[in-house]
Each structure stands twice: as C-alpha cells, then as structure tokens.
N, C-alpha and C positions, 0 to 999 in steps of 0.2 A: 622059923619066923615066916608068915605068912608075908604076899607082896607088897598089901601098901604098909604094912607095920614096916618093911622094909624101906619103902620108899617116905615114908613119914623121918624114920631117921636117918634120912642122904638126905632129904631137904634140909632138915635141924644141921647137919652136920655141915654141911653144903655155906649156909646160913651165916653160921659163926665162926666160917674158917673163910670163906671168900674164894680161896683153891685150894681145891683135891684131888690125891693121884688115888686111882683106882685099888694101888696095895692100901694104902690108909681106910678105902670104904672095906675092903676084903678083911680088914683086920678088927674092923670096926662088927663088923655085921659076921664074923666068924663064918663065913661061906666061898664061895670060886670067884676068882677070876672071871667067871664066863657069865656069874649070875648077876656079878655087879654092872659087869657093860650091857646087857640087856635091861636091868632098872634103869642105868643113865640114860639108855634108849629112851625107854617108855617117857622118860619125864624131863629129857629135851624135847619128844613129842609132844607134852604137856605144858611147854614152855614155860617150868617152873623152876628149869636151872639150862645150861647151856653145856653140852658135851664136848669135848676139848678131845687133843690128842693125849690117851695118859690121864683121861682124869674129866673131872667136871671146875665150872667156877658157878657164879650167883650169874644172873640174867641183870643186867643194869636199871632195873625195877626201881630207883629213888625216882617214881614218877614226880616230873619235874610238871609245874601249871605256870612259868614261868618262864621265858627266852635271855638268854645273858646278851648282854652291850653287842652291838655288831661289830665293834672297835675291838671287842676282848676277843672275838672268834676270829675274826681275822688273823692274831697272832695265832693261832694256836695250830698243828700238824700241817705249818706251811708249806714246808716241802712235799709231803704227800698230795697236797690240793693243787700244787703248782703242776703237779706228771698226772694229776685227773683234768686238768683243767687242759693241761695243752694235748690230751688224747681227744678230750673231749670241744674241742675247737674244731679238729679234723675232720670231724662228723658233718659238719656243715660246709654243702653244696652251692653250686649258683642256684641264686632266683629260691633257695628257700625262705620260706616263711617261720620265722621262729620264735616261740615264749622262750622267754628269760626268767626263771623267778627269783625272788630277793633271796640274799643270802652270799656268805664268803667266797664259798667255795664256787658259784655261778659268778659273780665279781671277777676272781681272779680267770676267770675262761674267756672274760672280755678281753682282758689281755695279750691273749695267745690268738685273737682273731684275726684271718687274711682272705677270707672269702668277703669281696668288697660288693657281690651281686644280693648278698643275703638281705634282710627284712629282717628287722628286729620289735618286739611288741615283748613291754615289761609291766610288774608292778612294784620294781623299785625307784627310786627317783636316781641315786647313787649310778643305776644301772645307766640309765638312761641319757645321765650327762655325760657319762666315759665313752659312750656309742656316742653319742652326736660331736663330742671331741676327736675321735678318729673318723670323723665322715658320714658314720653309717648314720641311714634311713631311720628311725626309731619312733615307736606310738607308744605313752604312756596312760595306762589305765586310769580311769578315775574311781574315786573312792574316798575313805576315809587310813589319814597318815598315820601307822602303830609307829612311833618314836625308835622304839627300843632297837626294833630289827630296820627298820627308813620302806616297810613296805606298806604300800596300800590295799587295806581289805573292807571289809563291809559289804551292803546289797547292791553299790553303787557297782563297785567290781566286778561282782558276779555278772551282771546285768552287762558292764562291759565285755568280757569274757563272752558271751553269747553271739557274739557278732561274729568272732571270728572263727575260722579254721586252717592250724597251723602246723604244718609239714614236721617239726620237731619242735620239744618242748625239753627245756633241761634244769633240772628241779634239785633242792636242796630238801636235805631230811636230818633231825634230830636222831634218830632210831632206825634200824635194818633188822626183823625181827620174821623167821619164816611165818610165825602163827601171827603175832601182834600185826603185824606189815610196815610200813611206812606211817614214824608217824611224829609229832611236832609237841610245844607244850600249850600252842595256843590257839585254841575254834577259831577263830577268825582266819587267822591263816590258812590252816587244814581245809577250809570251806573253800577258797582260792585256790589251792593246790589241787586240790580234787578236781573243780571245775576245770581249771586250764589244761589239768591233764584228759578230759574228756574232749577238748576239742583239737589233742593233738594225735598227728598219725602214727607217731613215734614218739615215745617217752625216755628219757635215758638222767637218772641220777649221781646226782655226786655225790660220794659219799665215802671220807676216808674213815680208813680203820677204824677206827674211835669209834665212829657210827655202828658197827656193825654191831647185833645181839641187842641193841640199845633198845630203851623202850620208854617212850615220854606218853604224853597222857592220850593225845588224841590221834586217833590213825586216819590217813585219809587215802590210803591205797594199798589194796594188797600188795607183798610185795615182786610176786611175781608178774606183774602187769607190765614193768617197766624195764630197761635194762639199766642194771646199777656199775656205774663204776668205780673201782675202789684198788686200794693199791695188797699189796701181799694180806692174805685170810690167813689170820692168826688160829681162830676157830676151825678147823677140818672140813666140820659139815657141813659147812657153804661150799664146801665147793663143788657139792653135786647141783647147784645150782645153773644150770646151762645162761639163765640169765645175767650171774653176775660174772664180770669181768675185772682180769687182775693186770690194772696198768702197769707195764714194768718201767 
C-alpha cells in the first residue's frame, strides 16, 4: 500500500473512531509498528489528526463561527484556570503597562493580582470594573459591545489599540494548534487580539487543556509568537514546544 493510500485510511479510520492506538492502525493497515508512527507523523505535520502517546485522536475540527455565554465558560476547567491565572498574575512587575483581553480565564488572573504599581488597559467592561474595585489604575477601550463574550471590538478598537504600547499583554484563545495557531470563532474579536498583541512587548496566554489541539475558525496568531500557559500536556508533542509552559 502506497503512502497516502495509507494515510487516507488513518484519516477515515481516525475519523469514526475518535482514538487510536497504534496496534489498532498496524492491524488495520497490515504493516510495522515503525511505518505507522511515521504516517502519524506526517499527518500531525499535516494537522489532519493529532499524535498522542500510543496512538493518534481527531484535531477538534467542529469549526465553531460561534463563542458560548461568558457565564457558561467561566464554569468550565476552573480549577485548571485558577493555577494558570495565579502563575499568570506573577508575571506582573512594578510600573508595568498591561492589556488585559476579555475572556475567563483573563477574569479569574484579576483576581490573583498584587502588583498595586501595575497599569491596567482592557477591552472588557467585566474586566475593567473588578480592576477599578481593587484600586487599580484601568483604561477602557472604546468600541462596539459583542453581548455574548462583554468585549468590545470593531474599528473603533482597533484605532484605540494604536495609541498604546504595552509592556505585557495576557490573552485568551479558543484553540492551541502548532500549524492552525491561535485562534477564536469570531473576526471581530481575532481583529482585536491580533492588534493588541502587536503592541505588546510580551505576549503570554491562557490557555487550559481543553484549549490545546483545538481549532475554531479564525486564527489571529501563530502560535509560537506568544508564550502560552497551560496546565499538564495531555498530547506529547507539545511539549517540544519551549514556548509553552506547564503550570503545576
């Protein structure tokens, strides 16, 4: 059996099982051990499935054009956002200048905050009054208000965004994906994230488990630009990534 005749059926196979061990493709496909971890290779390369330890699963491909309730995310791998959010507090120095962007997992890093010299500059509104509740300094972008997620985007934003330059910036993501990159279900957002992350000197995301392999529609950063943090890599092959880091 030629390579992609091979690799067309680890896709199919890949497809309608969800996960697979490597003896299952070997049995499948009548050939080594050695020849099926080289195809998974190739077509994690290909980011058409995602290489596991032992095996492969699907890439989280139900591209989503849609953001759920900020109220539903919030419930969801709280604990894990809780040990990204208080690594991710630490980070923050005197007298720096900082983007905040909307989102749970940025929310709950408000929390964990004790640097009282910092700067704070948001485009949630949410964000913005939990800062000015604990004292901190806070600018909030203008723009147009998306309901679903409480953040403001449009040209109005963008345009705000241009003025500034910000020592660190700490960003929420839908998807962690080596080839796809960082990415959301909704342009207007991704337009905002993109920009803010250009005017920061430091980029660093949150990003639990769940996030990672993930792929929603729109990318608005590679994902090696940034450093992401996240809690234990379920996936292996992340973790030849020097960028990403694993909260304990």
């Amino acid at each position: 059996m030629l390579a992609e005749e091979r690799f067309r059926e680890i896709q199919k196979y890949v497809e309608s099982h969800g996960t697979v061990t490597v003896q299952e493709l070997t049995d499948l496909l009548n050939t080594s051990e050695s020849t099926v971890r080289r195809d998974l290779t190739e077509l994690h390369k290909r980011g058409t499935l995602i290489k596991v330890h032992g095996g492969a699963t699907t890439v989280g491909t139900s591209v989503r054009t849609r953001d759920e309730e900020l109220s539903v995310r919030r419930d969801r791998n709280t604990e894990e956002k809780h040990k990204i959010a208080a690594y991710a507090a630490e980070l923050i120095e005197a007298d720096d200048f900082v983007y905040l962007d909307a989102g749970s997992s940025v929310d709950l890093l408000i929390d964990e905050l004790n640097e009282e010299s910092a700067v704070f500059v948001t485009n949630a509104i949410g964000h913005a009054q939990k800062l000015l509740k604990k004292g901190y300094e806070v600018l909030l972008i203008g723009g147009k208000l998306k309901g679903v997620t409480e953040a403001i985007v449009g040209a109005e934003a963008l345009e705000s965004l241009n003025r500034y330059n910000f020592t660190k910036g700490f960003f929420g993501t839908n998807g962690v994906h080596p080839q796809r990159g960082l990415t959301t279900p909704d342009s207007e957002e991704a337009l905002v994230k993109k920009k803010a992350m250009e005017r920061c000197a430091q980029c660093f995301v949150l990003a639990d488990s769940s996030k990672i392999g993930q792929i929603t529609s729109i990318t608005f950063s590679d994902m090696k630009e940034s450093e992401i943090l996240t809690t234990e890599l379920k996936d292996f092959s992340y973790k030849k990534y020097k960028n990403i880091v694993e909260v304990k």
